[in-house]
N, CA, C and O atoms as a printed pandas DataFrame, in Angstrom:
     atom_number atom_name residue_name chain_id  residue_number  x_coord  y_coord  z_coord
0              1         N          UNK        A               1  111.285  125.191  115.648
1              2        CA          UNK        A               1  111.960  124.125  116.355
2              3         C          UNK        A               1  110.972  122.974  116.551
3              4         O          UNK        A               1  109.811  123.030  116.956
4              5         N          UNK        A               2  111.746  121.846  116.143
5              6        CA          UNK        A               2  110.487  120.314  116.403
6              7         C          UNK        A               2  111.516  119.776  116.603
7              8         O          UNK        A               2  112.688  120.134  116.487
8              9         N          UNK        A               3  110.666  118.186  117.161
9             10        CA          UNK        A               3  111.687  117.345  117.532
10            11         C          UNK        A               3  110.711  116.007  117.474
11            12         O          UNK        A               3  109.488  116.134  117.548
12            13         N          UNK        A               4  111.298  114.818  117.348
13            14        CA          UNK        A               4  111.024  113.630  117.228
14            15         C          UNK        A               4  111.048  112.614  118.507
15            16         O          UNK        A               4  112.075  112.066  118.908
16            17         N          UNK        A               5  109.910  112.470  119.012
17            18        CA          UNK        A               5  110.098  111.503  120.310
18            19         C          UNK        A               5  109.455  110.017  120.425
19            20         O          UNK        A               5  108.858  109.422  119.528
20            21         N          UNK        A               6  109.601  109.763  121.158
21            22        CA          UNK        A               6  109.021  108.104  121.006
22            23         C          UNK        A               6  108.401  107.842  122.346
23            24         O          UNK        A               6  108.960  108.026  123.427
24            25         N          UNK        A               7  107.071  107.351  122.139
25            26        CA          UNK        A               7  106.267  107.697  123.585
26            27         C          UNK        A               7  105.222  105.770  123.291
27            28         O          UNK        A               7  104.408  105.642  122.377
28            29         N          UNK        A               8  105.460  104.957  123.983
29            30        CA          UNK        A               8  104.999  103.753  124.065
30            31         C          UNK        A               8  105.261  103.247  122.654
31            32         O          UNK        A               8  104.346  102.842  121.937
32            33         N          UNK        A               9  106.456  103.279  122.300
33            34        CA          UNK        A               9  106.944  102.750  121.218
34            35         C          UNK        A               9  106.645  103.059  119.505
35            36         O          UNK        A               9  106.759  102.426  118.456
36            37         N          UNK        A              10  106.245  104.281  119.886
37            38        CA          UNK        A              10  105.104  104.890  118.767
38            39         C          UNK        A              10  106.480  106.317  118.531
39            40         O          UNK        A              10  107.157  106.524  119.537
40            41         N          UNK        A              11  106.671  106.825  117.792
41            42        CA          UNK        A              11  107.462  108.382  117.469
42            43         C          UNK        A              11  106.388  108.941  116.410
43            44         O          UNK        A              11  105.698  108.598  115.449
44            45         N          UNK        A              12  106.830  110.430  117.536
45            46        CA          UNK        A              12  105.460  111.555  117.182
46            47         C          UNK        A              12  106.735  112.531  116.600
47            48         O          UNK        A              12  107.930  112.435  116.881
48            49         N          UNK        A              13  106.073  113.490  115.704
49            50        CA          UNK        A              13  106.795  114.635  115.519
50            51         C          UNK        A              13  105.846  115.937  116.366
51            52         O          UNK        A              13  104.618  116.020  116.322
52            53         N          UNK        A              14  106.803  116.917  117.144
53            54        CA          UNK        A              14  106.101  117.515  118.439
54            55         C          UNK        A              14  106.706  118.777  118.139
55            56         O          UNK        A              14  107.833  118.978  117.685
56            57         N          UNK        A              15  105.796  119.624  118.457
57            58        CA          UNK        A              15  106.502  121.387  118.359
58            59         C          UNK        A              15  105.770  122.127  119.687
59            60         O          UNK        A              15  104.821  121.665  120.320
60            61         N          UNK        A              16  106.265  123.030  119.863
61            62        CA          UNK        A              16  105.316  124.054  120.645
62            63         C          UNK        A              16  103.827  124.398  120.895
63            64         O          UNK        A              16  103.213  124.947  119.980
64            65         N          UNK        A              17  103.414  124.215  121.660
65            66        CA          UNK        A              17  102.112  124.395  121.296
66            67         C          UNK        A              17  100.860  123.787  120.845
67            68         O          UNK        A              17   99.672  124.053  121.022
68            69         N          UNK        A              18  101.829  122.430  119.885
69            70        CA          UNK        A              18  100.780  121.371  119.223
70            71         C          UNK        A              18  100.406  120.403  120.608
71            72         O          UNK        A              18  101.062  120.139  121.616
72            73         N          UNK        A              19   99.110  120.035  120.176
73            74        CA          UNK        A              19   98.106  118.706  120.795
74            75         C          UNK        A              19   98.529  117.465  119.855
75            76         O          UNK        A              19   98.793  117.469  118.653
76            77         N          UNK        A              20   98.512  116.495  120.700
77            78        CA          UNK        A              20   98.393  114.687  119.853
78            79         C          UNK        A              20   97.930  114.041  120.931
79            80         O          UNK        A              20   97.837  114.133  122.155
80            81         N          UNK        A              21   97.704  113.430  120.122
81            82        CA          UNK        A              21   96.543  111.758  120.926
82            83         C          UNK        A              21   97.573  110.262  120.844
83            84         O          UNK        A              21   97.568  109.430  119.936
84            85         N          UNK        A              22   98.514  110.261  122.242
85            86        CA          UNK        A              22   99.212  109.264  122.210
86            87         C          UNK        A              22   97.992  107.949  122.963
87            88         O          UNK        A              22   97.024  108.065  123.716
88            89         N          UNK        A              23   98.546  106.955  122.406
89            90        CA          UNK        A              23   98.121  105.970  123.046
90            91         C          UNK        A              23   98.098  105.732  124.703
91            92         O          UNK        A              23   99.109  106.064  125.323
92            93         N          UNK        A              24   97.054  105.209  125.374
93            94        CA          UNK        A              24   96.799  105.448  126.780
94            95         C          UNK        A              24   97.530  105.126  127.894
95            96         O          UNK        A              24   97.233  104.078  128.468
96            97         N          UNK        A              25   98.487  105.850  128.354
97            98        CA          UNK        A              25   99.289  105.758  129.557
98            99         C          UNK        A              25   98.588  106.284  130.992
99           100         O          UNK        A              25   97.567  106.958  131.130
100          101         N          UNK        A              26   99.283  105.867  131.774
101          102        CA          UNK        A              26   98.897  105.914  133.159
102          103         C          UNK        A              26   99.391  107.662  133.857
103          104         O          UNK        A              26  100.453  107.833  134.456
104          105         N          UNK        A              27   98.296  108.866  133.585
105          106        CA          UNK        A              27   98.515  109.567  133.810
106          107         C          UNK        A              27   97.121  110.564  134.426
107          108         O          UNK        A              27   96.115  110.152  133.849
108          109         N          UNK        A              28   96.893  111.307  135.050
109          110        CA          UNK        A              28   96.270  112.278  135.383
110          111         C          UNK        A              28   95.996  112.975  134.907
111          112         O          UNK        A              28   96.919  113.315  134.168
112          113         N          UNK        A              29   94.570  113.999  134.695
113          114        CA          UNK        A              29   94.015  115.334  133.564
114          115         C          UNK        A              29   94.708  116.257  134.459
115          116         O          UNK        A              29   95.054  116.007  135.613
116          117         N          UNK        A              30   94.895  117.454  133.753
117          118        CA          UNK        A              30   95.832  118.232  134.280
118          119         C          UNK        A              30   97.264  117.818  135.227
119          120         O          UNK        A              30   97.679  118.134  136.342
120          121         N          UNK        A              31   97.685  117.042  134.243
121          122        CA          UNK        A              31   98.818  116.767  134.815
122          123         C          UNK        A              31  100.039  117.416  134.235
123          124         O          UNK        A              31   99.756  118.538  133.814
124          125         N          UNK        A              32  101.359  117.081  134.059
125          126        CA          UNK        A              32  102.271  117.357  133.196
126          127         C          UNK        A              32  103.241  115.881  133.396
127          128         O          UNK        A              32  103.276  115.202  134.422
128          129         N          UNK        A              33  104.035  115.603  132.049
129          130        CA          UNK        A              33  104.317  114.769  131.516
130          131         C          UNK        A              33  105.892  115.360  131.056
131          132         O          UNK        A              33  106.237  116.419  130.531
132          133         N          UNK        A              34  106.311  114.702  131.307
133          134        CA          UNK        A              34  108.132  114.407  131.106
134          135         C          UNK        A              34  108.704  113.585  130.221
135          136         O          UNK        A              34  108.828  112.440  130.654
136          137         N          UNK        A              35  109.125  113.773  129.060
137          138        CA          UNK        A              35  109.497  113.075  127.973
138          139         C          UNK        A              35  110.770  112.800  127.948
139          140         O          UNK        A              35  111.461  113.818  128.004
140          141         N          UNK        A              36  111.505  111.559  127.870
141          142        CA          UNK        A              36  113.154  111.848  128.011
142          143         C          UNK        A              36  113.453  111.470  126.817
143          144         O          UNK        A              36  114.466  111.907  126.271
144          145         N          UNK        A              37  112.340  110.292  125.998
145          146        CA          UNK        A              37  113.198  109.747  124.966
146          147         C          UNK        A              37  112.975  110.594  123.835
147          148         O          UNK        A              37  111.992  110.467  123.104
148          149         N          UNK        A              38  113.972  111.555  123.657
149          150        CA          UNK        A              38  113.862  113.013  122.265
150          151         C          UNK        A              38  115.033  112.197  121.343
151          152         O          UNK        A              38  116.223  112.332  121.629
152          153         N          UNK        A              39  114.575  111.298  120.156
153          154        CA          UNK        A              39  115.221  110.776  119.365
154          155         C          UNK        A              39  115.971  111.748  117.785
155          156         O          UNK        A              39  116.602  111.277  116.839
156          157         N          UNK        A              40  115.560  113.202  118.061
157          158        CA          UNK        A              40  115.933  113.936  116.984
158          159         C          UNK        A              40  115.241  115.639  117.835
159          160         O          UNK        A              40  114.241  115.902  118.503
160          161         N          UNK        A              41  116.285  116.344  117.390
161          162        CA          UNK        A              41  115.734  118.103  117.652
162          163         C          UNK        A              41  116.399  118.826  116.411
163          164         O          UNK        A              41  117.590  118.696  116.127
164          165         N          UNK        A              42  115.391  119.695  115.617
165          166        CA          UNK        A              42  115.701  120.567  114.701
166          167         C          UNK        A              42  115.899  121.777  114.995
167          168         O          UNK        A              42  114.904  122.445  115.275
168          169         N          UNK        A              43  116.779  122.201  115.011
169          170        CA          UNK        A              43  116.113  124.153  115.785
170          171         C          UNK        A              43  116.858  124.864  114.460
171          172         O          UNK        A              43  117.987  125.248  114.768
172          173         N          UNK        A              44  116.532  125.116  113.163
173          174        CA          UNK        A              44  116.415  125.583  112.523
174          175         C          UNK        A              44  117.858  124.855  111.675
175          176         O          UNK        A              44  117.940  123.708  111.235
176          177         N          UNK        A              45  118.888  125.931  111.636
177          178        CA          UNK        A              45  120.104  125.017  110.580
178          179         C          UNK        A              45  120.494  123.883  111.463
179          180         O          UNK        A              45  121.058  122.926  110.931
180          181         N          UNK        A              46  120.231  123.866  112.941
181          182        CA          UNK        A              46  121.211  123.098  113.830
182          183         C          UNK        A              46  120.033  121.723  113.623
183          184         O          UNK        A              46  118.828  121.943  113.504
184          185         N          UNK        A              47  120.594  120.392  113.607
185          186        CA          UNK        A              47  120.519  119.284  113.610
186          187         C          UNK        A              47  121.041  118.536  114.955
187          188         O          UNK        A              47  122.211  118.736  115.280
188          189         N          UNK        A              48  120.054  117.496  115.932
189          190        CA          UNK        A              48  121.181  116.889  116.536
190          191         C          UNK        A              48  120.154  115.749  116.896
191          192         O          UNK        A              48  119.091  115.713  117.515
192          193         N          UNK        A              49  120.811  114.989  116.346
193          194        CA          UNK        A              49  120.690  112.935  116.312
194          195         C          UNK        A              49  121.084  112.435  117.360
195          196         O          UNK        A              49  122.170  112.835  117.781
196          197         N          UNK        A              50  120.406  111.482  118.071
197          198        CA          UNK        A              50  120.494  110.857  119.420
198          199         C          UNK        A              50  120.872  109.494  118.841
199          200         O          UNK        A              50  120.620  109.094  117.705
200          201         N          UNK        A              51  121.571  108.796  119.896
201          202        CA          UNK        A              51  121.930  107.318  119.367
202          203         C          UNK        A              51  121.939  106.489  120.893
203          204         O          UNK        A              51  122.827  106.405  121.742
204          205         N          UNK        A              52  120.737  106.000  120.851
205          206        CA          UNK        A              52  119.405  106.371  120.326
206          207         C          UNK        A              52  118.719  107.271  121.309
207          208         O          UNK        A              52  117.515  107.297  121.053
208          209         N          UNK        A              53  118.987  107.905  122.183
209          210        CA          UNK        A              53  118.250  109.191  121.968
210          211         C          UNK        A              53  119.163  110.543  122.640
211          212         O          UNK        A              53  119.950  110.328  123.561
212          213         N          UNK        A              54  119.002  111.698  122.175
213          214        CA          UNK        A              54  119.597  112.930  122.600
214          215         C          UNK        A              54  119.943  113.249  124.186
215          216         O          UNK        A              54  119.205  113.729  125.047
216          217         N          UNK        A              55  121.115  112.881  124.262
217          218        CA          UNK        A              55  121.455  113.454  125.731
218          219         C          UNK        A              55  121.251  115.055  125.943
219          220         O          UNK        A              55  121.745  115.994  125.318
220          221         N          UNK        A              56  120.252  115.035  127.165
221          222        CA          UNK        A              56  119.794  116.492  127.760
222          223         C          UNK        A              56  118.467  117.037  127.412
223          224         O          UNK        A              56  117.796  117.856  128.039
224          225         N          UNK        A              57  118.177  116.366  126.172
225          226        CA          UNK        A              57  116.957  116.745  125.849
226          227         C          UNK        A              57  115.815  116.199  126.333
227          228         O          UNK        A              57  115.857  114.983  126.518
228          229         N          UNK        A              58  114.747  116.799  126.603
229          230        CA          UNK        A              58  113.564  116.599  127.350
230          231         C          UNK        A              58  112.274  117.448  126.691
231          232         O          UNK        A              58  112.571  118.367  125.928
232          233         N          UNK        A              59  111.389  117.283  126.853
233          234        CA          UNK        A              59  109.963  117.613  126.076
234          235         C          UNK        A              59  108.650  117.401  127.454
235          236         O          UNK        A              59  108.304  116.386  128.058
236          237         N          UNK        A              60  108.108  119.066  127.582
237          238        CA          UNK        A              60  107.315  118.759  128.821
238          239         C          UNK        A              60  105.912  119.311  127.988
239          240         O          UNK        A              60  105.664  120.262  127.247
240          241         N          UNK        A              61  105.206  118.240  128.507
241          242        CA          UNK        A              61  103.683  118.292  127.789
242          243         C          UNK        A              61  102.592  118.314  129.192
243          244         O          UNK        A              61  102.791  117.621  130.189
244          245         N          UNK        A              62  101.506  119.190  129.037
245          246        CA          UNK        A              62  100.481  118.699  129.654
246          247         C          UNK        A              62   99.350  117.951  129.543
247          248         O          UNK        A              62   98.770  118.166  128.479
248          249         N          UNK        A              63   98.529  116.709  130.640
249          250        CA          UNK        A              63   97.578  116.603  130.144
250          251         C          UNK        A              63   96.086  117.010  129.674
251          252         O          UNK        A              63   95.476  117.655  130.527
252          253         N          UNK        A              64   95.437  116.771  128.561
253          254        CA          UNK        A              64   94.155  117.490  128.431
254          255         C          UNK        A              64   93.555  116.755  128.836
255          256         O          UNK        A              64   92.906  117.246  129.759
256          257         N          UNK        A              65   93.268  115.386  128.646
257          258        CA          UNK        A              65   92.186  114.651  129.074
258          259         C          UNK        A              65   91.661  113.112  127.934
259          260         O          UNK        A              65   91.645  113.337  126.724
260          261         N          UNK        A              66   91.436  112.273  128.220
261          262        CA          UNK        A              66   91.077  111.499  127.598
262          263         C          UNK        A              66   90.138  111.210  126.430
263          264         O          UNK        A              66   88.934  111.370  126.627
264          265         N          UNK        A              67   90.555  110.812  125.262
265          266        CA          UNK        A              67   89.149  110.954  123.856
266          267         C          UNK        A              67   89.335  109.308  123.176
267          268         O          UNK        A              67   90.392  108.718  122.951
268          269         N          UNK        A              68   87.914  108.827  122.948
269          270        CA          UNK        A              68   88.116  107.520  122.149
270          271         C          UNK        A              68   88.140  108.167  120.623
271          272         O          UNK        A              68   87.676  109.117  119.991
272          273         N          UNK        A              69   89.147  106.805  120.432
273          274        CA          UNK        A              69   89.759  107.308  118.856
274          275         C          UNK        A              69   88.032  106.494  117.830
275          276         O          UNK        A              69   86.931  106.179  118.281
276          277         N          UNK        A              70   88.547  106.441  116.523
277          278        CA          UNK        A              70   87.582  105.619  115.516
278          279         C          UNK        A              70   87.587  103.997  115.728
279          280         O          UNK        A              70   88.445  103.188  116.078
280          281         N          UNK        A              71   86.133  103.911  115.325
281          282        CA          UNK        A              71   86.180  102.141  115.678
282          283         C          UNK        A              71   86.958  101.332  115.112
283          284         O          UNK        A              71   87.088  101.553  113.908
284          285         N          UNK        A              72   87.617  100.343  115.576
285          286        CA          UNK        A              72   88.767   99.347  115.029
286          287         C          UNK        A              72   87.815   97.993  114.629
287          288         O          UNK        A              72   87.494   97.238  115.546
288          289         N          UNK        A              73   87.393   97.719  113.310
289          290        CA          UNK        A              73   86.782   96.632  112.572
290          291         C          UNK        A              73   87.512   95.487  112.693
291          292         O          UNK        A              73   88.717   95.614  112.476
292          293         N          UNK        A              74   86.968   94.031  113.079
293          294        CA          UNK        A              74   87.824   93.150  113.401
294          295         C          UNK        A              74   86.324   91.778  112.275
295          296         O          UNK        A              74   85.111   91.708  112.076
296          297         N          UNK        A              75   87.248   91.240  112.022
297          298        CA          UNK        A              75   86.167   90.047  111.722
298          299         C          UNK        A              75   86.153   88.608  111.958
299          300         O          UNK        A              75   87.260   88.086  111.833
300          301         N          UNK        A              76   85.504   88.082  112.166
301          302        CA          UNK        A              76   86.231   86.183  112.817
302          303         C          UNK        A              76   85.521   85.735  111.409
303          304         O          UNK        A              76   84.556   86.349  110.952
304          305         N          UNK        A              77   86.024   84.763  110.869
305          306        CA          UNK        A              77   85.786   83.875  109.892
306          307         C          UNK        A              77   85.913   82.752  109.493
307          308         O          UNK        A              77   87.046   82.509  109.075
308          309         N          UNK        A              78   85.229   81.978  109.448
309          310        CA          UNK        A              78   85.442   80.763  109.199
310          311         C          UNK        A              78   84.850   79.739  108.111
311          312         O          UNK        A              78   83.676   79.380  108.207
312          313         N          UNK        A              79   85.737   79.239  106.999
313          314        CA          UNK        A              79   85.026   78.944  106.138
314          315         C          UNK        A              79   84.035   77.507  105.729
315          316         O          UNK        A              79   84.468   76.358  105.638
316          317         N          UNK        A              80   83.316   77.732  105.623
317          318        CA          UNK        A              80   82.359   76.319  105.524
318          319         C          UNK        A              80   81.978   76.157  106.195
319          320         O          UNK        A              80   81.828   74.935  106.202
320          321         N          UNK        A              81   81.408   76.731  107.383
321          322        CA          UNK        A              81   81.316   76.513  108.399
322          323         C          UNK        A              81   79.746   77.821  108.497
323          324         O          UNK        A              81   79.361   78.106  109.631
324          325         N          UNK        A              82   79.329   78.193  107.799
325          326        CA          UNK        A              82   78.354   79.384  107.706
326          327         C          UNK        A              82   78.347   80.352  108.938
327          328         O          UNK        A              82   77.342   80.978  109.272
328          329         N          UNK        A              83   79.722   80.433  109.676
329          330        CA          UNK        A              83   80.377   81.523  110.640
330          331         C          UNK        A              83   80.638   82.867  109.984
331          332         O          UNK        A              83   81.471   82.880  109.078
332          333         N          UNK        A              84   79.987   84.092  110.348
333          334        CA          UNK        A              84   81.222   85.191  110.180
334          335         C          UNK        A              84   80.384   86.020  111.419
335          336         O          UNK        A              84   79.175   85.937  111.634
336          337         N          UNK        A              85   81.234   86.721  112.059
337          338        CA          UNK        A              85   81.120   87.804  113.360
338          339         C          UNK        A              85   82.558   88.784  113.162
339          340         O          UNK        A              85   83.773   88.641  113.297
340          341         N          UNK        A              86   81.429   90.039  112.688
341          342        CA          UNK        A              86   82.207   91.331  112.963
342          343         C          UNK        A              86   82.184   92.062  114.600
343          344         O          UNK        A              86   81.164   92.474  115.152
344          345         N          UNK        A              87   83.476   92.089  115.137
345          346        CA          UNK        A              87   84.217   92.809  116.591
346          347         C          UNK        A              87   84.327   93.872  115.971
347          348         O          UNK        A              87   84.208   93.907  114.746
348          349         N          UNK        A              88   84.607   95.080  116.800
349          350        CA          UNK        A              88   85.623   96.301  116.895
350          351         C          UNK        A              88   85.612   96.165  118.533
351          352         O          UNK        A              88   85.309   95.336  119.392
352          353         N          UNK        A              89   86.314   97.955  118.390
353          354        CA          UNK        A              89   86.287   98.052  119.822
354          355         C          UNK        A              89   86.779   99.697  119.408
355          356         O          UNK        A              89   87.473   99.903  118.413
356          357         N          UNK        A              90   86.320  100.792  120.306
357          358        CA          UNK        A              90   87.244  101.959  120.043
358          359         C          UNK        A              90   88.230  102.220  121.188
359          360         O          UNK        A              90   88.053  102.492  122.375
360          361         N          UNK        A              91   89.358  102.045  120.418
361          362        CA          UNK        A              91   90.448  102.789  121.594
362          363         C          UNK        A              91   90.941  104.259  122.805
363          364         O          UNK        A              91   90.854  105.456  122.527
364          365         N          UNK        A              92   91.291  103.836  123.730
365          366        CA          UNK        A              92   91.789  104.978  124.185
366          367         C          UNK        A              92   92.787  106.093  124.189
367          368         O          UNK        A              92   93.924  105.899  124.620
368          369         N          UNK        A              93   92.526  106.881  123.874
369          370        CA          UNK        A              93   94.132  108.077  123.506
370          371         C          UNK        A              93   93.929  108.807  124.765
371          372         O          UNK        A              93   92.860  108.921  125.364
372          373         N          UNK        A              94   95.504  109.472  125.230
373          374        CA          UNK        A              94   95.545  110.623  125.895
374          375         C          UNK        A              94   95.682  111.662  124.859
375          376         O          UNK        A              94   95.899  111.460  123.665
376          377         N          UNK        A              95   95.493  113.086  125.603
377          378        CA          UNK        A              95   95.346  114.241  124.532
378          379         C          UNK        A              95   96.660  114.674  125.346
379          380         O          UNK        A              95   96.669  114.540  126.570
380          381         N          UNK        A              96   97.964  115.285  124.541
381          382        CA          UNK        A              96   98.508  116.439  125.325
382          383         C          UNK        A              96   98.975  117.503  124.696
383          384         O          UNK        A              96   99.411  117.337  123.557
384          385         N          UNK        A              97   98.987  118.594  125.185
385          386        CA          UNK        A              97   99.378  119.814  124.644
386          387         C          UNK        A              97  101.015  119.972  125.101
387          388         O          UNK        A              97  101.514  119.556  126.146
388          389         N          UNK        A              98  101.530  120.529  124.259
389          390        CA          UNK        A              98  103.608  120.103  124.229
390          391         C          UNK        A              98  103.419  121.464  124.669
391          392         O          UNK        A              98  102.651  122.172  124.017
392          393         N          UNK        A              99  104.275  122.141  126.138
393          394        CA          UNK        A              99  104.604  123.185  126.639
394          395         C          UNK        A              99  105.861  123.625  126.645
395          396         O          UNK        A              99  106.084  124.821  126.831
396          397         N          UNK        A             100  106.608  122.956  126.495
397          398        CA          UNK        A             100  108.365  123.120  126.450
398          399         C          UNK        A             100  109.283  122.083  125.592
399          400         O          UNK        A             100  109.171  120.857  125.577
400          401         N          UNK        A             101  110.003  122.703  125.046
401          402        CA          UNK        A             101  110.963  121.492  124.352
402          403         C          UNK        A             101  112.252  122.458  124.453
403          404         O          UNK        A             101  112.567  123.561  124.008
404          405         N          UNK        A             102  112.895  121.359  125.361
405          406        CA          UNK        A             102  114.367  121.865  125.593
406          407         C          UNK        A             102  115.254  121.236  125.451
407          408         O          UNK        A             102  115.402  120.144  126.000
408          409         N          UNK        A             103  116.194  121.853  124.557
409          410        CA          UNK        A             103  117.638  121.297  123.938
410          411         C          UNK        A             103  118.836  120.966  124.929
411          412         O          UNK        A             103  119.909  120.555  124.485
């Protein structure tokens, strides 16, 4: 059983058990997390499509804790001008582990 959710405008595919690194929301380590928007659930032959998202369905995850992702390369440029300056910056992810997904 998986299901398809959409968490800061981003859709993850989520199962039991699995960890992902959503982009950084306002939440607590050891917390738990309440998902409403479940835009798709597979539970084997059964199919069921939300428009746009699945009434009843919900997805409860806990938090692990915060990890910076890989550096994001940025460059300013300007030509003729004998300018160039390379930016990054590394981003913040939450980690969560998916504890329940209910149909």
């Amino acid at each position: 059983m998986y299901a398809i959710v959409e968490i800061g405008g981003k859709q993850y595919k989520v199962e039991k058990g699995m960890s992902i690194d959503i982009e950084k929301v306002k939440a607590e380590a050891n917390s738990t997390l309440t998902i409403d928007k479940v835009l798709m659930v597979v539970d084997g032959e059964n199919v069921s499509v939300g428009k746009p998202y699945v009434s009843g369905a919900s997805i409860k995850a806990s938090v692990v804790g915060e990890v910076k992702g890989k550096k994001v390369l940025g460059v300013k440029f300007k030509k003729r001008k004998n300018y160039t300056r390379t930016v990054g910056h590394r981003p913040l992810f939450l980690t969560l582990k998916i504890d329940e997904l209910s149909a």
